[in-house]
C-alpha positions in Angstrom: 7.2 -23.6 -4.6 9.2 -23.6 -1.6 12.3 -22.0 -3.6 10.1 -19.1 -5.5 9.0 -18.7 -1.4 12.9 -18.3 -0.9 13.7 -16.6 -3.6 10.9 -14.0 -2.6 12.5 -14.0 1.2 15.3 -12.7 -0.1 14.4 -9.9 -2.1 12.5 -8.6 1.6 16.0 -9.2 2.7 17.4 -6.7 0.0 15.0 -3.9 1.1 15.0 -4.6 4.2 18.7 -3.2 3.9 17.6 -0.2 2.7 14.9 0.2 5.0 17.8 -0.3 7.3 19.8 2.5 5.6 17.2 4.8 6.0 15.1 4.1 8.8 13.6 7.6 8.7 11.5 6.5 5.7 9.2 5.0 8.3 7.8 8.5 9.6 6.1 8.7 6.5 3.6 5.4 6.3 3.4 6.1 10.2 1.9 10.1 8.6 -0.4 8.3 6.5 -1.9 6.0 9.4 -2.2 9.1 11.8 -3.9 11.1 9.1 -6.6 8.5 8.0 -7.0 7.5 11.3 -7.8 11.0 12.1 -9.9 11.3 9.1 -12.0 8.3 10.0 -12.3 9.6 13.8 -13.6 13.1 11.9 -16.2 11.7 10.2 -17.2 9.2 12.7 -18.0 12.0 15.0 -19.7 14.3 12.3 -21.9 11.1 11.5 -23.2 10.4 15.5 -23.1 14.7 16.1 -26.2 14.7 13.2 -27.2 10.9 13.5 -26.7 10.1 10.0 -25.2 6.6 11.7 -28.8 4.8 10.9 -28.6 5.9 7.7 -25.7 4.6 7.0 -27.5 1.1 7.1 -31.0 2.4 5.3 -30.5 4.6 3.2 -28.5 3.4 0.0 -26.8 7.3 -1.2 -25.4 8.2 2.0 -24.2 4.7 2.4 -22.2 4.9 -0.9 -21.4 8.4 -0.5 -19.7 7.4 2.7 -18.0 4.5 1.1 -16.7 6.6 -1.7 -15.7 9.3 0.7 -14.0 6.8 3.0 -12.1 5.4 0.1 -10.7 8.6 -1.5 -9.1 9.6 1.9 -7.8 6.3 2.1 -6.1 6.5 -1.5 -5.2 10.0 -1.6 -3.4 9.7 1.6 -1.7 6.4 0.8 -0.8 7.2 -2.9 0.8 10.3 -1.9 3.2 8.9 1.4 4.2 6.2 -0.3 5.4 8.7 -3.4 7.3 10.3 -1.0 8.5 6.7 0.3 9.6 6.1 -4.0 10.9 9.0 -4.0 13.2 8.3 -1.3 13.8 5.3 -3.2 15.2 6.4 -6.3 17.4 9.0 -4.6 18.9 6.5 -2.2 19.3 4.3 -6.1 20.8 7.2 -7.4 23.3 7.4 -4.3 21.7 10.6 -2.8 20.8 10.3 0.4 17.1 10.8 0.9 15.2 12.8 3.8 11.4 12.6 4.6 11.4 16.6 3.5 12.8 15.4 0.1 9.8 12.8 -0.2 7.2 14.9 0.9 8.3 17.6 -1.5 8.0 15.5 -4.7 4.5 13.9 -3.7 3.0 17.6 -3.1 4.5 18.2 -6.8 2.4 15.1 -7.9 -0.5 16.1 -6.0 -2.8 16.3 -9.0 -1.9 13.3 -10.7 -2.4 11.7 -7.0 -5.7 13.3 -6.6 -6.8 11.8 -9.7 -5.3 8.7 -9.1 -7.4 8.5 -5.9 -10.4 9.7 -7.5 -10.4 7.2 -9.7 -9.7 4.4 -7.3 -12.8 5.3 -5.1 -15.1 5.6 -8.2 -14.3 2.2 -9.4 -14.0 1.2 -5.6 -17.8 2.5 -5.0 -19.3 1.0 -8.4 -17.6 -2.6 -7.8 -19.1 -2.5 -4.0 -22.6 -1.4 -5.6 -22.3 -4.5 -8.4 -21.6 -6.4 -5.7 -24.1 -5.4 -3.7 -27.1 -5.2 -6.0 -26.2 -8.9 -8.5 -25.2 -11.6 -5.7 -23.3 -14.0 -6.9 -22.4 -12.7 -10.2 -21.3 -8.7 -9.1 -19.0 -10.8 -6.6 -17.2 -12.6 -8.8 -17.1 -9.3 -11.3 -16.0 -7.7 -8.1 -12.9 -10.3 -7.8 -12.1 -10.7 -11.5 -11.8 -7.1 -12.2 -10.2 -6.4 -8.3 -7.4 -8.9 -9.8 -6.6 -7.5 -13.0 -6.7 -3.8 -11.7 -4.3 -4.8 -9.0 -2.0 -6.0 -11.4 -2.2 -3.1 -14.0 -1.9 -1.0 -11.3 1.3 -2.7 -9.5 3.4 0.2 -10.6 1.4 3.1 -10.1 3.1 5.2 -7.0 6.7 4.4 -8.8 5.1 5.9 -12.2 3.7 8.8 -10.4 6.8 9.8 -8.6 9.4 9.3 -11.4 7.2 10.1 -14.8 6.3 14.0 -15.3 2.6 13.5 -15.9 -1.2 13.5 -14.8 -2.5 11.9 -17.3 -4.5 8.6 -16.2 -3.4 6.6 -19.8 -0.3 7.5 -19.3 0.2 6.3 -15.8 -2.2 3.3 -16.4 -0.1 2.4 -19.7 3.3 2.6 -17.7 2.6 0.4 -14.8 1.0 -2.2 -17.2 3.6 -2.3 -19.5 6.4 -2.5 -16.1 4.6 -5.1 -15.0 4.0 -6.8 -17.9 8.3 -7.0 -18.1 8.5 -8.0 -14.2 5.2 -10.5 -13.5 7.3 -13.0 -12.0 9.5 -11.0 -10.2 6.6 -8.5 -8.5 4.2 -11.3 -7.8 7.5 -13.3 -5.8 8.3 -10.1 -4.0 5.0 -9.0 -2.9 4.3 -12.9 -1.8 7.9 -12.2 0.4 6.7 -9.1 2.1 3.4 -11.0 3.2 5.3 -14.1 4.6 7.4 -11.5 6.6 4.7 -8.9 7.8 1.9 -10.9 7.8 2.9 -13.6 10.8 4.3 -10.2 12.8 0.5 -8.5 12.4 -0.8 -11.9 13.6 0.4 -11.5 16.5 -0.4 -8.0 17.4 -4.0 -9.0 16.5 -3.5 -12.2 19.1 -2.0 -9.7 21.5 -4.8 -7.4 21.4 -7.4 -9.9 21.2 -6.2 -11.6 24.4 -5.9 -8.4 26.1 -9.2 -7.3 25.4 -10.7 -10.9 26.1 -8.8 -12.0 29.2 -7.5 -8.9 30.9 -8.4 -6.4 33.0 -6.7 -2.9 34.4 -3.5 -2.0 33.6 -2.7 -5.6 32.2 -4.9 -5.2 29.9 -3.8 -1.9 28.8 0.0 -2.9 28.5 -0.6 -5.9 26.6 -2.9 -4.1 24.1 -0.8 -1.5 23.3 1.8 -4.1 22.9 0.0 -5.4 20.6 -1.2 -2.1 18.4 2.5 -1.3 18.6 3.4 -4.5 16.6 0.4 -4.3 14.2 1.5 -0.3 13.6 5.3 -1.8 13.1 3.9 -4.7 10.4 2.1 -2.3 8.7 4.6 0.4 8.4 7.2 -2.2 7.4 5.0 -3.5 5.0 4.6 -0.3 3.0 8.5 0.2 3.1 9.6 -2.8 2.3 6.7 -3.0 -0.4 7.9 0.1 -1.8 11.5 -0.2 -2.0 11.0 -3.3 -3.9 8.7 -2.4 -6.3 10.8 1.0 -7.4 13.7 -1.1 -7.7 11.7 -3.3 -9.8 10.4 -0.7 -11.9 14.3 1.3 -12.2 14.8 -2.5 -14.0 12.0 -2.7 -16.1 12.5 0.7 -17.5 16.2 1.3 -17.4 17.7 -2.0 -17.0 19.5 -1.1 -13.8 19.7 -3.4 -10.8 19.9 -1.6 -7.5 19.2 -2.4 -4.3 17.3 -5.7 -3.5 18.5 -6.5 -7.4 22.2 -5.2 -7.0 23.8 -8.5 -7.0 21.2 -10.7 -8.3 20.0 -10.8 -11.3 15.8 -10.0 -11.3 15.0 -12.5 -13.9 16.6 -15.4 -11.5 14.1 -14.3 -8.3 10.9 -15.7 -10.2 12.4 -17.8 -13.8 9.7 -19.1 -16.1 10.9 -22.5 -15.7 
């Protein structure tokens, strides 16, 4: 286990080199925080302004209108910066070199397939939180069976949606699976690598801004907590990079056989082997 751990490590190493490459690619997840932050603080204040914040708890339509709502920003927003981030992938692949304009550009061109991409996302979002919800035990574990299988048909969505021409759900649904189905081993190590490297550094934000708002007063306080949002902000926008870059290259192998950048001198098949 260990060695698929390594093995993982290293392919976070291999886009880490591109991140490092193009370190502008960061402005874009950092855009998608801002925005659905903002988004969130919007609706927030539109919710206390005409006290629909009760309801919220009481009554059941606003509460999944608001869930739906709040997960269609959420997807809309994330699918289309980290287009722009694939984008900026395969060009970089291609030897281009990629700007944040170039990204941006090719996500707005996908901006229906990512609108219905999203839309799709927060209906089954809403409908699995209602099953869960309304049949205990057994919409939970519905909830985490289908959660599973639709994060793995979906692995390869934002790649799909940024190189393939097309809006059509099948289409994109029937891409990623059948990418994914070629690179299981390989996606599952990769995505395990990004956590073991972002996850520990988001830790300790959170322990930064726990202790800060624990333990601390005055400016203490305040320096050590926005310590510690700065590193959660840095783990998450590193995350999404990282993520990114390695599932496109990933996907340029699945589709076209090429090995480029955390592949380019190893062979995929050797980062997770069946045996």
């Amino acid at each position: 286990m260990s060695g698929k751990f390594s093995r993982g490590l290293d392919v976070v190493d291999g886009s880490l080199d591109v991140f490092r490459a193009n370190p502008r690619l960061a402005v874009l997840p950092l855009c998608s925080l801002l925005l659905v932050g903002s988004g969130f603080a919007v609706a927030a204040g539109i919710a206390l302004h005409y006290g629909l914040v009760a309801s919220l708890f009481t009554n059941d339509l606003i509460k999944y209108a608001a869930i739906f709502i709040g997960l269609a920003l959420t997807s809309s927003l994330g699918a289309f910066f980290n287009v722009a981030v694939a984008h900026c992938a395969f060009q970089y692949f291609d030897g281009e070199d990629p700007t944040v304009r170039d990204g941006l550009q090719s996500a707005w061109r996908s901006r229906r397939a990512i609108a219905i991409w999203a839309l799709t996302s927060a209906t089954l979002g809403t409908v699995l939180y209602v099953l869960d919800e309304k049949f205990g035990f057994l919409g939970s574990a519905a909830r985490l069976v289908f959660d599973l299988a639709w994060g793995l048909l979906t692995f390869f969505v934002v790649p799909v949606i940024a190189v393939e021409d097309t809006a059509d759900l099948r289409t994109i649904l029937r891409e990623s699976g059948d990418a994914f189905k070629q690179t299981w081993g390989e996606s599952v190590s990769a995505s395990l690598g990004v956590s073991l490297v972002v996850l520990p550094i988001a830790v300790v934000g959170i322990v930064l801004l726990g202790a800060a708002y624990l333990g601390l007063h005055g400016p203490a306080a305040w320096l050590l907590g926005g310590l510690g949002l700065l590193i959660v902000v840095a783990a998450i926008i590193a995350g999404q990079v990282l993520g990114m870059v390695a599932r496109t290259a990933l996907y340029e192998y699945a589709t076209d056989d090429r090995r480029v950048g955390p592949f380019a001198t190893r062979d995929p098949d050797s980062v997770f082997p069946d045996s």
